[in-house]
DSSP file (Angstrom, degrees, kcal/mol; ACC not computed):
  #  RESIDUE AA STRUCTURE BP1 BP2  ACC     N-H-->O    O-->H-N    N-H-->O    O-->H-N    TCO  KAPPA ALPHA  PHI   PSI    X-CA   Y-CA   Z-CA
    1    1 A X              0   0    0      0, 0.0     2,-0.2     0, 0.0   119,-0.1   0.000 360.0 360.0 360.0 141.3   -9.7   23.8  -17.3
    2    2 A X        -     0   0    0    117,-2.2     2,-0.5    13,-0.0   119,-0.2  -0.637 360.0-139.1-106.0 171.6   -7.7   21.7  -15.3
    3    3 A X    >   -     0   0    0     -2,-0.2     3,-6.8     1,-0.1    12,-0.1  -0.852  12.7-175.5-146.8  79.0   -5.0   19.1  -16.2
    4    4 A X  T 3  S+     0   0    0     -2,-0.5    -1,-0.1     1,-0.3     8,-0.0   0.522  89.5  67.1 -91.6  27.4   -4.7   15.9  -14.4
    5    5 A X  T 3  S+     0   0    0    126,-0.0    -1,-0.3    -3,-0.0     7,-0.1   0.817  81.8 138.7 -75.7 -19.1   -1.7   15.1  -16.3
    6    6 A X    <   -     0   0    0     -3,-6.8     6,-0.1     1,-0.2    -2,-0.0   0.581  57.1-146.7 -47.7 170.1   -0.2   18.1  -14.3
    7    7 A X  S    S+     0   0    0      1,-0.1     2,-1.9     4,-0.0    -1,-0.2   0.794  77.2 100.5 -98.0 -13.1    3.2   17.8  -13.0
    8    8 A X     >  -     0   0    0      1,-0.2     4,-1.4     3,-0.1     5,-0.1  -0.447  60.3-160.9 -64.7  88.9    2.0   20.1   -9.8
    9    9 A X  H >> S+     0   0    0     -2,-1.9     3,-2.9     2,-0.2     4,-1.9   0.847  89.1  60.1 -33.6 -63.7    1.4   17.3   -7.2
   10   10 A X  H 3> S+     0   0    0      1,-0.4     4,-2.8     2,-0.3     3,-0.4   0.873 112.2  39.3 -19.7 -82.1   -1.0   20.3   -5.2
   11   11 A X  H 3> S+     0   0    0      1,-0.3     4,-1.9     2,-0.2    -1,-0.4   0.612 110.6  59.5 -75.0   4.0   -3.1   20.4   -8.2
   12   12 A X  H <X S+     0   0    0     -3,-2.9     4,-0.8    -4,-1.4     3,-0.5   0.981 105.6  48.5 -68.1 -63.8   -3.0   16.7   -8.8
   13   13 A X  H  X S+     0   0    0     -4,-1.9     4,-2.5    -3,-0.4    -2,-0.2   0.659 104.7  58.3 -27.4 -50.6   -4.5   16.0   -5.6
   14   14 A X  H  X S+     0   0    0     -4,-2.8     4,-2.5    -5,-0.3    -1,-0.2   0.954 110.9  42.1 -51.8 -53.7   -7.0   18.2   -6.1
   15   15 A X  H  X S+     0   0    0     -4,-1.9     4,-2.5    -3,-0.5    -2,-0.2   0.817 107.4  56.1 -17.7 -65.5   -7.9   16.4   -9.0
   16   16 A X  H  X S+     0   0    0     -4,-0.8     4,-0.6     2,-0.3    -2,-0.2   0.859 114.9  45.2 -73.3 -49.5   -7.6   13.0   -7.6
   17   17 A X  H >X S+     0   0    0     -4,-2.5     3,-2.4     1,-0.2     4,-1.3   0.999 109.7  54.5 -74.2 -62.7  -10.3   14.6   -4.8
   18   18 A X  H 3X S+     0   0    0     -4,-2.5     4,-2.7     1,-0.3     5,-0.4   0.869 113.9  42.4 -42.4 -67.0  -12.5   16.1   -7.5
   19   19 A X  H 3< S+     0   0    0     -4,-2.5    -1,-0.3     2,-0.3    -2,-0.2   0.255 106.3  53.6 -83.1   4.3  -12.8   12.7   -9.1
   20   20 A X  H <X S+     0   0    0     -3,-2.4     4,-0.8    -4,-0.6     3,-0.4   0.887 112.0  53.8-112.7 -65.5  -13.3   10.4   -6.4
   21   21 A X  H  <>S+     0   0    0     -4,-1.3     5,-2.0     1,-0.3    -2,-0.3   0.724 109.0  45.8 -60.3 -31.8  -16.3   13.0   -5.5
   22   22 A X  T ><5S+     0   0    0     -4,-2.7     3,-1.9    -5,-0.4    -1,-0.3   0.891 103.9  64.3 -78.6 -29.5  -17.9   12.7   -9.0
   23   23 A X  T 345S+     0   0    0     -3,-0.4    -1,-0.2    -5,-0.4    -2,-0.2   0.990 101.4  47.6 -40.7 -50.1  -17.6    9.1   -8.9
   24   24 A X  T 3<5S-     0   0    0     -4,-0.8    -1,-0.3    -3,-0.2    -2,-0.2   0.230 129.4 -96.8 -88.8   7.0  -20.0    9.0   -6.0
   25   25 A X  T < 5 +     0   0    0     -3,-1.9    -3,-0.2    24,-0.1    -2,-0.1   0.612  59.7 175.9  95.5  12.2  -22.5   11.5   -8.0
   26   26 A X      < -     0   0    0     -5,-2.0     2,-0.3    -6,-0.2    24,-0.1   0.386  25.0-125.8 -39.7-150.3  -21.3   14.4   -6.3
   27   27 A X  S    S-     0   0    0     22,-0.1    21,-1.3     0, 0.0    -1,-0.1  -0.879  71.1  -9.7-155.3 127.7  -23.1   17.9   -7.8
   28   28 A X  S    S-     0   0    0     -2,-0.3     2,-0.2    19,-0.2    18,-0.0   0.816  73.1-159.6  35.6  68.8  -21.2   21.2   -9.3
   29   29 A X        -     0   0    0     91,-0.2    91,-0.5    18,-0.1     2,-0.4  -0.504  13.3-172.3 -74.0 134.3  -17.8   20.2   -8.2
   30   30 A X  E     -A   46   0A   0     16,-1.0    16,-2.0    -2,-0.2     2,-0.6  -0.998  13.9-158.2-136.7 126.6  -15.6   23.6   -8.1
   31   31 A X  E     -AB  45 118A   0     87,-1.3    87,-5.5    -2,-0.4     2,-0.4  -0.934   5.6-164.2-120.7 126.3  -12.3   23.9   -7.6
   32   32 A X  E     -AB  44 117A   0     12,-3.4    12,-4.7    -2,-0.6     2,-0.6  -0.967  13.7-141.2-123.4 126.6  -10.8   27.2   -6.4
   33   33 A X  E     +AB  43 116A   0     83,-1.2    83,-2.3    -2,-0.4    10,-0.2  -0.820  28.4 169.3 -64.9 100.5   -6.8   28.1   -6.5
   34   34 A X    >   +     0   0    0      8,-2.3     3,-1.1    -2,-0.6     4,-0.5   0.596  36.6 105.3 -81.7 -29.5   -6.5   29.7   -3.6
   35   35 A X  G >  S+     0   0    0      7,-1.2     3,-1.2     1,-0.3     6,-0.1   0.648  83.5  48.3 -31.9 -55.8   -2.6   30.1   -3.3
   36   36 A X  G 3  S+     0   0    0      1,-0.3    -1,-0.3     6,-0.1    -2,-0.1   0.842 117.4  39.8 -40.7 -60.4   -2.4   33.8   -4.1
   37   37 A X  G <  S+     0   0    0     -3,-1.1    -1,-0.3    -4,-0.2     2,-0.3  -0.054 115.5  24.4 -96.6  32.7   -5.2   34.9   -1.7
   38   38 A X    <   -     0   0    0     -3,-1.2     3,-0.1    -4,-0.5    -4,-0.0  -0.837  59.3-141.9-165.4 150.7   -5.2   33.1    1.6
   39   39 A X  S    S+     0   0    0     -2,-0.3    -1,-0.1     1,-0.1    -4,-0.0   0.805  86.5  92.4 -77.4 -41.3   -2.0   31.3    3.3
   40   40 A X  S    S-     0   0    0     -3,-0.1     2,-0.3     2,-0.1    -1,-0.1   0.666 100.7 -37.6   1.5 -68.8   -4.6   28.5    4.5
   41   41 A X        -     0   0    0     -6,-0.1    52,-0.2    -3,-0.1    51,-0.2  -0.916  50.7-105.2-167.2 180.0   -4.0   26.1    1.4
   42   42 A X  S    S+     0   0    0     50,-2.6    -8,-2.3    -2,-0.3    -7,-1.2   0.677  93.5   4.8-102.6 -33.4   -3.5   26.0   -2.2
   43   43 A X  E     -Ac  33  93A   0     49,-2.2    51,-3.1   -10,-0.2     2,-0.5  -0.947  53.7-150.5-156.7 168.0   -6.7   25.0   -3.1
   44   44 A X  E     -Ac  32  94A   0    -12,-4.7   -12,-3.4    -2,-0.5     2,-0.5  -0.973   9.0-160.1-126.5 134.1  -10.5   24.1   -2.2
   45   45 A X  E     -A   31   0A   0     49,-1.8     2,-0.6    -2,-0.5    51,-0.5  -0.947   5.5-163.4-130.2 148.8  -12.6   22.0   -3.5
   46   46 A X  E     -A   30   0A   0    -16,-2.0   -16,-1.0    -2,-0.5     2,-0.3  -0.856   8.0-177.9-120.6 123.3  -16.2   22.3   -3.1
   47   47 A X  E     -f   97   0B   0     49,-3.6    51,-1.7    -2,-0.6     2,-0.4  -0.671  17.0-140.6-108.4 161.5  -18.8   19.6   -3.7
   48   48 A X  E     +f   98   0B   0    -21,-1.3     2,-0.4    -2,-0.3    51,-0.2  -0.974  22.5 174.9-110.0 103.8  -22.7   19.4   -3.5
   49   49 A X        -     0   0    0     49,-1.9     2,-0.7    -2,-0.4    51,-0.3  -0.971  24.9-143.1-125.0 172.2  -24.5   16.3   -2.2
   50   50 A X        +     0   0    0     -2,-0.4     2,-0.2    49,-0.1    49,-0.1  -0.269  70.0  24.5-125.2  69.5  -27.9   15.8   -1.6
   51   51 A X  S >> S-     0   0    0     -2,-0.7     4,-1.8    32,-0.2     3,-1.4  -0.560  82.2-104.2 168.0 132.7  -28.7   13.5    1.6
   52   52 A X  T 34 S+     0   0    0     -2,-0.2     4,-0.2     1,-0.2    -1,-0.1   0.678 116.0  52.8  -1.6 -71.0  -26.7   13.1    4.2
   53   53 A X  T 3> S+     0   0    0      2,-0.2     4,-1.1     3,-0.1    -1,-0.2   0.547 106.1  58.9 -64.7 -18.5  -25.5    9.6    3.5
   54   54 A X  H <> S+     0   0    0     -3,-1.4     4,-1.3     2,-0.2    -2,-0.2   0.836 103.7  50.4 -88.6 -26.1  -24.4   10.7    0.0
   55   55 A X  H  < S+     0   0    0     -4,-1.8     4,-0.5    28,-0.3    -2,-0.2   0.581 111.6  47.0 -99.1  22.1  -22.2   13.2    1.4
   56   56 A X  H  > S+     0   0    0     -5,-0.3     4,-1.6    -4,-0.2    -2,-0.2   0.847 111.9  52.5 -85.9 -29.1  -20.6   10.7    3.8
   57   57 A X  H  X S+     0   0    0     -4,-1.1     4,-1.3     1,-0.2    -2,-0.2   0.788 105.5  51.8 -51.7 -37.8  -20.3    8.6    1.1
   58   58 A X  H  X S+     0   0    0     -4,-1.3     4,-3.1     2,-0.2     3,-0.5   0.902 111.1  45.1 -78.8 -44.8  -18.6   11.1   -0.9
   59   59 A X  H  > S+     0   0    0     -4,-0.5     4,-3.5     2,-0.2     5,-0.4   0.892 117.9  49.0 -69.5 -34.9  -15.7   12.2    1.8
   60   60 A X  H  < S+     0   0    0     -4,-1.6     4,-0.5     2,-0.2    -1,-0.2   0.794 110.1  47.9 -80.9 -22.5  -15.3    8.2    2.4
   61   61 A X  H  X S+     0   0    0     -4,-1.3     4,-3.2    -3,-0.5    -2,-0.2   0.920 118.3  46.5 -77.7 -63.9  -15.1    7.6   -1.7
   62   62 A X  H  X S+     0   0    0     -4,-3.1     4,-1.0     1,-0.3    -2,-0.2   0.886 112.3  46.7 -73.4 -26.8  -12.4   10.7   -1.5
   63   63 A X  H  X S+     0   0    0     -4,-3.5     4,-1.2    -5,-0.3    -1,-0.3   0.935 111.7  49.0 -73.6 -26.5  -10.4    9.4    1.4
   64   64 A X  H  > S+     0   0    0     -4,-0.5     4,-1.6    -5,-0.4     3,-0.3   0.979 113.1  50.5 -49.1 -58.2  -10.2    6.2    0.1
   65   65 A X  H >X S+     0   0    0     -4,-3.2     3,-2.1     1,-0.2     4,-0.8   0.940 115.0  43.3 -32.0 -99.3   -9.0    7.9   -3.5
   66   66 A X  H 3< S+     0   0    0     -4,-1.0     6,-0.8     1,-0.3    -1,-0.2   0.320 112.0  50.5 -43.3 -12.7   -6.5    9.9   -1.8
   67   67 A X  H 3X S+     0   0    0     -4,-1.2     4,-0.7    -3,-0.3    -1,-0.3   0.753 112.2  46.6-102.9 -11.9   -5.3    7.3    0.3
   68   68 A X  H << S+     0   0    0     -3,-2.1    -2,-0.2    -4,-1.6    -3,-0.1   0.856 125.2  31.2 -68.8 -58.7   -4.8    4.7   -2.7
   69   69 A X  T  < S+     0   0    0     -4,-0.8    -3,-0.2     1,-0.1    -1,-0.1   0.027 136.0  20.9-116.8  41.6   -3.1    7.2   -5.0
   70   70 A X  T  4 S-     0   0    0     -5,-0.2    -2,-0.1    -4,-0.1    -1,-0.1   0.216  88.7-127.2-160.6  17.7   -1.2    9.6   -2.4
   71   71 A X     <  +     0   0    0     -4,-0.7     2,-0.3     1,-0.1    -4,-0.2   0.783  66.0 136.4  20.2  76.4   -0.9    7.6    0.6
   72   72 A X        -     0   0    0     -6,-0.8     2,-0.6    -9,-0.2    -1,-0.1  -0.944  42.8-158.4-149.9 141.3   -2.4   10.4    2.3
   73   73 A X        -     0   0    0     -2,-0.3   -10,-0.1    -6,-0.1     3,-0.1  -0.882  35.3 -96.6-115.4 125.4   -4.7   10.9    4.7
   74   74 A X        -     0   0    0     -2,-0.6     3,-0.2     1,-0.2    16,-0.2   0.063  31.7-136.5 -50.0 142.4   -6.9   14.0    5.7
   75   75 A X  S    S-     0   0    0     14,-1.8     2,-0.3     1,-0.4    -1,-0.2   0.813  87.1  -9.4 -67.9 -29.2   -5.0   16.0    8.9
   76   76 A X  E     -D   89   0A   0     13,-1.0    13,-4.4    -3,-0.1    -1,-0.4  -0.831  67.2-150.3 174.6 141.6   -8.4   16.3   10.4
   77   77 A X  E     -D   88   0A   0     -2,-0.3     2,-0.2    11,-0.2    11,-0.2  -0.638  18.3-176.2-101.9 161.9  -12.5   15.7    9.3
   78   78 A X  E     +D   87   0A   0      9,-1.5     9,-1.1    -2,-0.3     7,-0.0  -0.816  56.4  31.4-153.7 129.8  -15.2   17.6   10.7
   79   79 A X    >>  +     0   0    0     -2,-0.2     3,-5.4     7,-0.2     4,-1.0  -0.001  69.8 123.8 128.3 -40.1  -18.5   17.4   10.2
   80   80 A X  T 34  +     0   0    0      1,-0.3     6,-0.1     7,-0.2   -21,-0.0   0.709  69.6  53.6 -71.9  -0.9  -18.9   13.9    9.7
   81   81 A X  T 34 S+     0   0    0      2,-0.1    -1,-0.3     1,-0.0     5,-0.1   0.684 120.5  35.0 -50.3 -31.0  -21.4   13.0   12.5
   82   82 A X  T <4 S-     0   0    0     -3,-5.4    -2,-0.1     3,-0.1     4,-0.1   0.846  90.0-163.3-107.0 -76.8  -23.9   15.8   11.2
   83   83 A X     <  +     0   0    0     -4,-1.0   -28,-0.3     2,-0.2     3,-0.2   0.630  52.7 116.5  73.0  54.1  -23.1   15.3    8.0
   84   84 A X  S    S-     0   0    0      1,-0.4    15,-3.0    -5,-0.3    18,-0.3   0.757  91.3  -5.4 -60.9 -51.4  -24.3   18.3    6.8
   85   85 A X  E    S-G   98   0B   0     13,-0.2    -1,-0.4    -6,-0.1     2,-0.4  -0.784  75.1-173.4-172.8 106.0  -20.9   19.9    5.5
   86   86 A X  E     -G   97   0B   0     11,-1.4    11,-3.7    -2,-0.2     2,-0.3  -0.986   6.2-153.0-125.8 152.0  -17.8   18.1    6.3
   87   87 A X  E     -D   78   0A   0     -9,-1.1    -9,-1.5    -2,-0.4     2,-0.3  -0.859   5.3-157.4-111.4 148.4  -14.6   19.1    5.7
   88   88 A X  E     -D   77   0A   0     -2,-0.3     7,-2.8   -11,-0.2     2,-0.4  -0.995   6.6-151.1-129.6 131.2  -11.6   17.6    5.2
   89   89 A X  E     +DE  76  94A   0    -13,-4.4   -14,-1.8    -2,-0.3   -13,-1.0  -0.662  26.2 158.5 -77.8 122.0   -8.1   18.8    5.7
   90   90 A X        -     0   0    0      3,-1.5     2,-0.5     1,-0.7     4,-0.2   0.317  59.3-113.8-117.8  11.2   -5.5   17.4    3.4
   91   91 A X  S    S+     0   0    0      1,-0.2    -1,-0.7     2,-0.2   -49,-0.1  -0.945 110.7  34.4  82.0-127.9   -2.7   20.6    4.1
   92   92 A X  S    S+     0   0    0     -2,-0.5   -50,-2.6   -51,-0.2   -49,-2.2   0.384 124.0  35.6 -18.6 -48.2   -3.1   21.7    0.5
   93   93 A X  E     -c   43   0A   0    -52,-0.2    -3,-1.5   -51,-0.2     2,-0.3  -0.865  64.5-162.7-109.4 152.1   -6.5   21.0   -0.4
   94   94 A X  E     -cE  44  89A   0    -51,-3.1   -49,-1.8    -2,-0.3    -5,-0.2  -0.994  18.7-133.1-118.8 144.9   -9.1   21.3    1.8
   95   95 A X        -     0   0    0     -7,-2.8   -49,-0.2    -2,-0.3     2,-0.1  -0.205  12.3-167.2 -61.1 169.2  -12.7   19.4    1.0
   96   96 A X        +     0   0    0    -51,-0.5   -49,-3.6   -10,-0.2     2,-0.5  -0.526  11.6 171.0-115.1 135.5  -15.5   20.7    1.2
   97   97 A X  E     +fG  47  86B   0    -11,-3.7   -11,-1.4   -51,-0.1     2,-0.3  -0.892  19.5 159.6-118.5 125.2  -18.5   18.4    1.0
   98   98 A X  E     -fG  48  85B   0    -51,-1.7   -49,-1.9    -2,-0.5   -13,-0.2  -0.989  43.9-112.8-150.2 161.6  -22.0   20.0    1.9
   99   99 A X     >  -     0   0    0    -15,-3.0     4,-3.6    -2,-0.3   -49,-0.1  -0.326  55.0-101.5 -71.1 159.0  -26.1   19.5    1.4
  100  100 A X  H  > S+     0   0    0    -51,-0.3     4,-1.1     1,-0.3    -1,-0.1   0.474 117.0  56.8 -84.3  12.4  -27.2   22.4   -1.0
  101  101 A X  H  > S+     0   0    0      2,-0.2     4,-1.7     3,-0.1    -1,-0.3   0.630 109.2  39.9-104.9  -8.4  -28.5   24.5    1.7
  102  102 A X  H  > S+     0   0    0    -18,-0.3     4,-0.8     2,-0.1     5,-0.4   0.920 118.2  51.8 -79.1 -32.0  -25.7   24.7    3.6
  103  103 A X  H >X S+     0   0    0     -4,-3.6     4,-1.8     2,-0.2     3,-1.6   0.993 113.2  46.0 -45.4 -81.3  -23.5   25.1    0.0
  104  104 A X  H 3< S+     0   0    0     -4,-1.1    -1,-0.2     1,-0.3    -2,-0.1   0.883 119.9  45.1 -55.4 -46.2  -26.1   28.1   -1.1
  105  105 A X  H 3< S+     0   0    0     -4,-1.7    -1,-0.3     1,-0.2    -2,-0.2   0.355 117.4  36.8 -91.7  26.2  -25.6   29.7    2.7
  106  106 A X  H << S-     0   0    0     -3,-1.6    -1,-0.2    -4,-0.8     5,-0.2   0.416  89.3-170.0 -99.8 -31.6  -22.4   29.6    3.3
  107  107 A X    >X  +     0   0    0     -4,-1.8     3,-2.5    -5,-0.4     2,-1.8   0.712  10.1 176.4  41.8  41.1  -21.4   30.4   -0.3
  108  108 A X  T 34 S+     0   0    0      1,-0.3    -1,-0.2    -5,-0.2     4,-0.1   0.244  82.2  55.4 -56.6  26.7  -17.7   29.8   -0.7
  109  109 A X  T 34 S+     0   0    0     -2,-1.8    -1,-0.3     2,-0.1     6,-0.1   0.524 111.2  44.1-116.5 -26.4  -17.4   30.4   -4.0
  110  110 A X  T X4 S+     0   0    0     -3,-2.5     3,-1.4     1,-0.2    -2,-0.2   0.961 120.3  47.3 -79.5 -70.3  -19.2   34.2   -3.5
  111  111 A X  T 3< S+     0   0    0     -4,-1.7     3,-0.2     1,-0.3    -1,-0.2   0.609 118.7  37.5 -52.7 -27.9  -16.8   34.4   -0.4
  112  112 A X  T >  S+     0   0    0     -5,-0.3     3,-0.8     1,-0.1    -1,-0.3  -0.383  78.3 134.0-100.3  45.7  -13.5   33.2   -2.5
  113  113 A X  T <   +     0   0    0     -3,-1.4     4,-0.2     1,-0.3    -2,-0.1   0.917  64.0  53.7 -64.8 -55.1  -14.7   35.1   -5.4
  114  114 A X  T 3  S+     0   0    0     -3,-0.2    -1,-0.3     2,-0.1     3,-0.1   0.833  91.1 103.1 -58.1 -23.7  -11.0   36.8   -6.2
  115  115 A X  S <  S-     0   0    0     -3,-0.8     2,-0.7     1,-0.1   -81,-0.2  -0.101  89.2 -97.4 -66.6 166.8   -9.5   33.0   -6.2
  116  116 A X  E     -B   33   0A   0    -83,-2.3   -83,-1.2     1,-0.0     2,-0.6  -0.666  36.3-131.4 -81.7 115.3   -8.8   31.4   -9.7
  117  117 A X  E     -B   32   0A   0     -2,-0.7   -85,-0.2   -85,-0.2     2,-0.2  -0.442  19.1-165.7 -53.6 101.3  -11.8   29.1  -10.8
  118  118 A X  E     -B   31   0A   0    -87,-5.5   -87,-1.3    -2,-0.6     2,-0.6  -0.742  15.8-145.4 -85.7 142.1  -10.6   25.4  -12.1
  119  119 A X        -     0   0    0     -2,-0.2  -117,-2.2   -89,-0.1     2,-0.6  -0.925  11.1-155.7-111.0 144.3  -13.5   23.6  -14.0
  120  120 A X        +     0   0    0     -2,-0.6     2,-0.6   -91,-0.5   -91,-0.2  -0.889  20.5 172.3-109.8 122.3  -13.8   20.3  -13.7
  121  121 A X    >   -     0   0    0     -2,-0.6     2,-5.2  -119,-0.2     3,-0.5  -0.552  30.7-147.2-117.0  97.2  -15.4   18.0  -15.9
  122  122 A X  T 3> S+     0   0    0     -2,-0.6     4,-0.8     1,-0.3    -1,-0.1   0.609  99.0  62.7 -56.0   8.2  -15.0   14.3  -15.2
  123  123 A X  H >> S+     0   0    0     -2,-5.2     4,-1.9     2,-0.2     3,-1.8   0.902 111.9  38.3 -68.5 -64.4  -15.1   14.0  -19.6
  124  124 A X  H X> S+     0   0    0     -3,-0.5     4,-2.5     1,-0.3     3,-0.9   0.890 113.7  50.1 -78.6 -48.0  -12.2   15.8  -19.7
  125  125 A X  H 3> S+     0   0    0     -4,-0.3     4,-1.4     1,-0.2    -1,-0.3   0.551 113.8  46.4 -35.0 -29.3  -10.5   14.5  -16.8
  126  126 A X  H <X S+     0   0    0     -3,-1.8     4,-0.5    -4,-0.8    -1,-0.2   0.792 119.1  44.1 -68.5 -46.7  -11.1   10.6  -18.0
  127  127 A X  H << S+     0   0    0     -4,-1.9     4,-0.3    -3,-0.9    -2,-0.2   0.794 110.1  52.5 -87.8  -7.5  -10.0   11.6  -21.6
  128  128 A X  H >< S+     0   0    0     -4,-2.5     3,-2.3    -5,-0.5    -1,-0.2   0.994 110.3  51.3 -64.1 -47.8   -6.9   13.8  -20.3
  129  129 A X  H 3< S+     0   0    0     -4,-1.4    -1,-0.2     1,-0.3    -2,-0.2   0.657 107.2  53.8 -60.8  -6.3   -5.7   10.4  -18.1
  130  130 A X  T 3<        0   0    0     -4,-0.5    -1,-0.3     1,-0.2    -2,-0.2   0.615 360.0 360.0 -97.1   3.5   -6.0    7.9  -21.4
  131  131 A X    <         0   0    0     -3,-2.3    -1,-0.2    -4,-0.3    -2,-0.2   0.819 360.0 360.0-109.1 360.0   -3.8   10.1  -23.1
């Protein structure tokens, strides 16, 4: 379970991304600790929406998030024109935002399989911040 009290800025962020996507109705938000296995980044998180406009909406919800409580801005988007699957770079995390048939064939959760699974649930993440 993950902890957005944590004192690890990395996984804070992650958080902070995770929860500006369920706000916006995102789908089976996953977050994968990457650090161990890939040099890339520290973590991914991977969201599901299902139209086009919901997942630009969702990448625009999370840059907004992220720029509101980390003054930070993704390093580079892709994607959003098609908006199919965009990704977003934030140097630690990277997004990923996708319709569920590019999410089922692409499968980054099968493909990061060894990484450590965080769940998110935006219960426990609402009751972790009130306390």
């Amino acid at each position: 379970m993950i902890d957005s009290t944590s004192d690890n800025p990395t996984q804070t962020l992650a958080t902070t991304i995770a929860q500006a996507a369920d706000d916006r109705k995102a789908s089976d938000i996953v977050i994968l600790k990457v650090t161990e296995v890939s040099y890339l980044t520290d973590y991914f998180v991977i969201v599901t929406g299902f139209s086009r406009t919901q997942v630009k909406a969702i990448a625009e919800a999370i840059e907004e998030k992220v720029y509101q409580t980390h003054q930070q801005v993704p390093r580079q988007t892709e994607g959003k024109k098609d908006g199919n699957w965009i990704l977003q770079d934030f140097g630690d995390v990277i997004v990923h935002i996708f319709l569920p048939e590019e999410r089922e064939f692409y499968n980054l959760e099968a493909f990061w399989g060894h990484a450590e699974r965080l769940e998110f649930s935006s219960l426990e993440v609402t009751q972790a911040s009130r306390l």
